[in-house]
N, C-alpha and C positions, 0 to 999 in steps of 0.2 A: 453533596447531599441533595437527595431530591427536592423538588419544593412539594407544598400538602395540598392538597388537594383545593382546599380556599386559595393559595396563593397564587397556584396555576390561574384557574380560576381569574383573579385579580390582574396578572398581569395578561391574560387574552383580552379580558374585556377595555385593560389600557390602551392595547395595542388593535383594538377592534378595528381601527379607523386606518392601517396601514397599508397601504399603497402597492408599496414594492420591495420586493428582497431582493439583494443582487449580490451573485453567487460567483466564484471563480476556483472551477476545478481544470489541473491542468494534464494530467494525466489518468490511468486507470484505477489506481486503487485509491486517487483524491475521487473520481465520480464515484466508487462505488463508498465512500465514506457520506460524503454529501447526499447522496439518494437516501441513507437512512436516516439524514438528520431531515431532510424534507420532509419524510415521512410521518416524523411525528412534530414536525412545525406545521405542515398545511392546514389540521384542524385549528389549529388556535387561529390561523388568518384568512377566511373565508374571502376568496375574491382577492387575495394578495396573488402582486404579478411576481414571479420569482424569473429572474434570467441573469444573463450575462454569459458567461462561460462556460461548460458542461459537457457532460458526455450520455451513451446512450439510457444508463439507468438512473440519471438524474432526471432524463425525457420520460423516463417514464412516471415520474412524479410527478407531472406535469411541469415540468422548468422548461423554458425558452433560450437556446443556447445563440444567442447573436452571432457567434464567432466559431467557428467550428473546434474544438480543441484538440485535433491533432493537428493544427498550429504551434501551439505550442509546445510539441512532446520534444524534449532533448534531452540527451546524458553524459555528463561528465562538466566538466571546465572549459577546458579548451573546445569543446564539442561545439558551446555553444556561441565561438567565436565568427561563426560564417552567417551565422544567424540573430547574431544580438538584432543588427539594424529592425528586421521584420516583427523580431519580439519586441521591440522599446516602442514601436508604431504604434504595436497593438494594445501594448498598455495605456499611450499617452491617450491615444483615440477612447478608450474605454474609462480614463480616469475623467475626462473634458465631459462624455457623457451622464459620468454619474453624477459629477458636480453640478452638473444644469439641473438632472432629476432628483438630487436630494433623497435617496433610497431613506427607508427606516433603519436600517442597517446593511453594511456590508459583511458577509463570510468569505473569507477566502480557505478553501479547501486545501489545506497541504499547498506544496507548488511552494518554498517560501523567497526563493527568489525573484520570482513577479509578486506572487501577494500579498509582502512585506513591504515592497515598495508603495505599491499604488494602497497598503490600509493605510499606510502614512502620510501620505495625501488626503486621502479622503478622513483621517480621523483629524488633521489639521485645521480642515475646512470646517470638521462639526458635526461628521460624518460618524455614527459609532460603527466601531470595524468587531469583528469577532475572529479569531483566529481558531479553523479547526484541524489540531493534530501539530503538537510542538514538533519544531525543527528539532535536530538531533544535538541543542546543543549543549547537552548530557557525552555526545560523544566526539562532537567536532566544531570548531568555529562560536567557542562559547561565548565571543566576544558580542558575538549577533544579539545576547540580551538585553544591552543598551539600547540597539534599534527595535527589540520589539515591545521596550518600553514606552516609548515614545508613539507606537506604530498601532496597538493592539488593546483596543479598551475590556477584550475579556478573552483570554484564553480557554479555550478547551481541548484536554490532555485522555491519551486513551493509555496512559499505562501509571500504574498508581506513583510510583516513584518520582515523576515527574512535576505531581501537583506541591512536594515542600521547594523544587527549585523556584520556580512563579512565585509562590507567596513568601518566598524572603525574600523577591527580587521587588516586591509588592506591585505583582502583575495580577488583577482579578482571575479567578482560574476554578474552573473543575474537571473534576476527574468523573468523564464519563463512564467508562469503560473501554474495550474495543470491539468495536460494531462483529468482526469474524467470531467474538464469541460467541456471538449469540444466533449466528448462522449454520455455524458448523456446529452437528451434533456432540453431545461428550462420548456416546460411543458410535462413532461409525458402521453403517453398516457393510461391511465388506464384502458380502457375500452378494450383497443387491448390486453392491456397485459393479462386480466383476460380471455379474448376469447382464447389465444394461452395455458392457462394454464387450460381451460376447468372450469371457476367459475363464477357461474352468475351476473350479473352486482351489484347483489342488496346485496351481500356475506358480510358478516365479516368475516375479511381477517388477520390473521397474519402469519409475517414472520418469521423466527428463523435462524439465520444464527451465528450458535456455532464456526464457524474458519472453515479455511479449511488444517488444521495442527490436527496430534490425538494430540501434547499437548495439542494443546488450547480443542480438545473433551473431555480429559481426564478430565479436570476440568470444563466443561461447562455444556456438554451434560446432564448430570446425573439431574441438576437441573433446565436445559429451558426443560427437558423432565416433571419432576415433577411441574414446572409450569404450562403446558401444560393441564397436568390433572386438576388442578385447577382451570383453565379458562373454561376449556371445564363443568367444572360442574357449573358454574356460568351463561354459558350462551352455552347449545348442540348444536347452530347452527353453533359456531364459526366453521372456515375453517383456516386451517396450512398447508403453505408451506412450504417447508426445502429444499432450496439448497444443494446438497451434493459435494463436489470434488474428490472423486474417490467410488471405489466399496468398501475400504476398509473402509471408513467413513462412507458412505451406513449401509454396515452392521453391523457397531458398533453401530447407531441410532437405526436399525431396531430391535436389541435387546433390548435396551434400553427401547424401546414403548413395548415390549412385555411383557420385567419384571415388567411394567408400568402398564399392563392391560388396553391398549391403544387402543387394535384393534376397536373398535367401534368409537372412532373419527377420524375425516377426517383428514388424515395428508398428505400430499403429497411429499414425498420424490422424489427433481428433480435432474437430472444427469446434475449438470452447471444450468444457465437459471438465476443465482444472480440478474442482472437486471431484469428480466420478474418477477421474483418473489416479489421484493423490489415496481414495478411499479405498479404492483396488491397491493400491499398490503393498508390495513387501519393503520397500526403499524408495529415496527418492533422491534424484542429481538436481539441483534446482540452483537458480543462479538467485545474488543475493536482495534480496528487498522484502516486497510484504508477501511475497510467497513463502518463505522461511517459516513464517508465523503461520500461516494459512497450515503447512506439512507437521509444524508442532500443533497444532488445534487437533490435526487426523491423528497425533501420536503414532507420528513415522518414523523410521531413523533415515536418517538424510546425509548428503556431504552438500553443503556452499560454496559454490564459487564464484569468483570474484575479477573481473579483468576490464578494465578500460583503456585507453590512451595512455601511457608510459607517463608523459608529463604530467598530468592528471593525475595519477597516481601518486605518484612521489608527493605534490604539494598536498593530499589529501591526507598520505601517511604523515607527513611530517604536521600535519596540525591534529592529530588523532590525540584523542585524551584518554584512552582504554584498548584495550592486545583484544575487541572482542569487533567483527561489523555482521555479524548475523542475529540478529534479533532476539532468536531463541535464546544465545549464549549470554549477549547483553542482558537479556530478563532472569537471568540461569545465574547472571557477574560469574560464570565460569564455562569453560569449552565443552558442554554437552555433546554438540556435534563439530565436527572436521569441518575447517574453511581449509578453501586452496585459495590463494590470494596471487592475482598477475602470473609471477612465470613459473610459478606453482601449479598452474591452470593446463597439465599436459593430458594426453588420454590416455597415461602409463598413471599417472598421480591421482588421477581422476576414477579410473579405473582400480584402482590397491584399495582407496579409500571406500569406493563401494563397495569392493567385494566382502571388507570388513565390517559394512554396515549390515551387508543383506545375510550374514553367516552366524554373525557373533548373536545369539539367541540372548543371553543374560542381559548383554548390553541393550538388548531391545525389550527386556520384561522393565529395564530401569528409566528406560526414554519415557514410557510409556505409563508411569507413576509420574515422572516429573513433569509430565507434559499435561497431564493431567489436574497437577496441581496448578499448573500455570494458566490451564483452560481456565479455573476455580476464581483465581484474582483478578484475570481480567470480563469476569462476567457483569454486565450490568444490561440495564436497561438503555441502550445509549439513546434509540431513540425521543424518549421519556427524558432524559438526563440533561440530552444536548439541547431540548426542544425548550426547556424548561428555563434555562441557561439564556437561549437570546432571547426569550421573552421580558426577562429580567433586564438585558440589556436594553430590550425597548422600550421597555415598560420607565426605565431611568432615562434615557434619553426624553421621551415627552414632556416626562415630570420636568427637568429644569432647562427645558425649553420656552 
């Protein structure tokens, strides 16, 4: 529940006197969660220093990222074995700092296996922690509630289902919303976006958005590119977008299509532009995380796919608590759209399942009511919700200090 206007109010003017926010986002869609909670935290704390950890549209809310955070981007389990050492560094170095600086609060942005660690530190010490955007552990590793008990003096959840687990676990907790609702329009404009992306109105259109991580290209790429070929021989007028997120993704693709013997299909590798791309599109191949959600806000039909490390895999399935790992379905509690899951992940499987996403008409008039209702629940104000939320936490930390 929001607070009223008096109360906001009440807890800016508690927290008038505070210093410093310290933030830790550790990947892309933690910065771009955190940039809107900044957003509507900065007015209440004029002159408050926000840093720590961050990416570029947390910078642009004015945050101070000490650490660069493509340090810490990793995926899978075992993935993160070569690299634990450099990541426990750069936690201990940054938990030693904040303990000397006494932030007014810590947020840790998503990321919950560094920022579950170090809010428990720092909430031991006396440190209030806020945790934004519950681990999944509605779908895996439920055990993790004890340590965020302990860890997490206030929780904040962006999908409504999520705020009765915290409050029987008697975790403080609200439910802000999720910030992509209220970015992405409820009706797309398609026709702008196909004009800004140069594709004529009348185009079949798909999109392919393989991660914006080379893990996730490592095991994607290779087989939405061999789909690719597939589709285009089924039907040469198809058009493919491809979001890229750096020059180095770029060019891992642009091989890919070559060793493909691709040049001859239209593929269009764009620099960013995820929404432009997704709003154009008639379908979309998307590998799974918060892109999923981002293709259900456009009301697309989609397939998800899914592939890491084999070992990694297997211990992830085996602690799974639901048959669902795409977002949309989980929010659906039923299979809306196709996941390929590991060695399901071919560009014959990958390929059948599009062809029946981008063909089957009715099935797409029905995505496109439920996706829409889905837009519906998780709308709020988050900035307003979440901003509202740590001030409450500060505004209680002073008081019985």
């Amino acid at each position: 529940m929001a607070l009223s206007a008096d109360s906001t109010r009440g807890a800016s003017v508690a927290a008038a006197a505070a210093a410093s926010v310290a933030m830790v986002a550790g990947e892309v869609s933690g910065d771009m969660l955190a940039a809107r909670l900044l957003a509507g935290l900065a007015p209440h704390l004029p002159g408050a220093r926000f840093h720590g950890i961050g990416g570029p549209r947390m910078a642009e809310q004015g945050f101070v990222s000490d650490i660069d955070m493509d340090r810490l981007t990793v995926r899978g389990l075992f993935e993160i074995i070569p690299r634990y050492r450099e990541i426990k560094g750069i936690q201990n170095a940054l938990r030693d700092r904040l303990l000397a600086e006494r932030p007014d609060v810590f947020i840790g942005a998503d990321y919950p296996g560094f920022n579950l660690g170090l809010e428990l530190q720092l909430k031991e010490a006396g440190i209030p922690t806020v945790h934004f955007v519950s681990p999944q552990i509605w779908a895996w590793r439920g055990g993790r509630i004890k340590k965020i008990i302990k860890a997490v003096s206030h929780m904040l959840v962006i999908f409504p289902f999520e705020e009765e687990i915290y409050r029987k676990a008697g975790v403080p907790c609200t439910y802000i919303g999720h910030p992509l609702a209220e970015l992405i329009p409820m009706e797309p404009d398609v026709a702008a976006a196909r004009s800004a992306l140069g594709l004529a109105p009348d185009a079949r259109v798909i999109a392919l958005m393989p991660g914006s991580r080379m893990g996730e290209l490592k095991y994607l790429a290779e087989p939405f590119v061999g789909a690719v070929k597939l589709l285009a021989a089924r039907d040469p007028d198809l058009r493919f977008v491809a979001p890229m997120a750096g020059e180095r993704q770029r060019q891992y693709f642009t091989e890919l299509i070559a060793k493909a013997g691709l040049q001859s299909v239209r593929i269009d590798l764009l620099e960013g532009r995820s929404h432009e791309a997704i709003a154009a599109a008639d379908a979309v191949l998307v590998a799974s995380g918060t892109a999923t959600l981002e293709v259900a806000l456009f009301k697309k039909p989609m397939v998800i796919a899914y592939k890491v490390m084999r070992a990694s895999y297997e211990i992830m399935r085996h602690m799974g608590y639901q048959p669902w790992i795409g977002l949309p379905n989980i929010l659906a509690r039923e299979f809306l759209v196709p996941e390929l899951l590991q060695h399901a992940v071919t560009p014959q499987g990958l390929a059948d399942a599009m062809w029946e996403q981008l063909n089957n008409l009715a099935n797409r008039k029905t995505l496109v009511q439920r996706f829409t209702d889905m837009h519906h629940s998780l709308l709020r104000n988050s900035a307003q919700e979440s901003a509202a939320a740590v001030m409450r936490v500060i505004a209680a930390s002073k008081k019985s200090s």
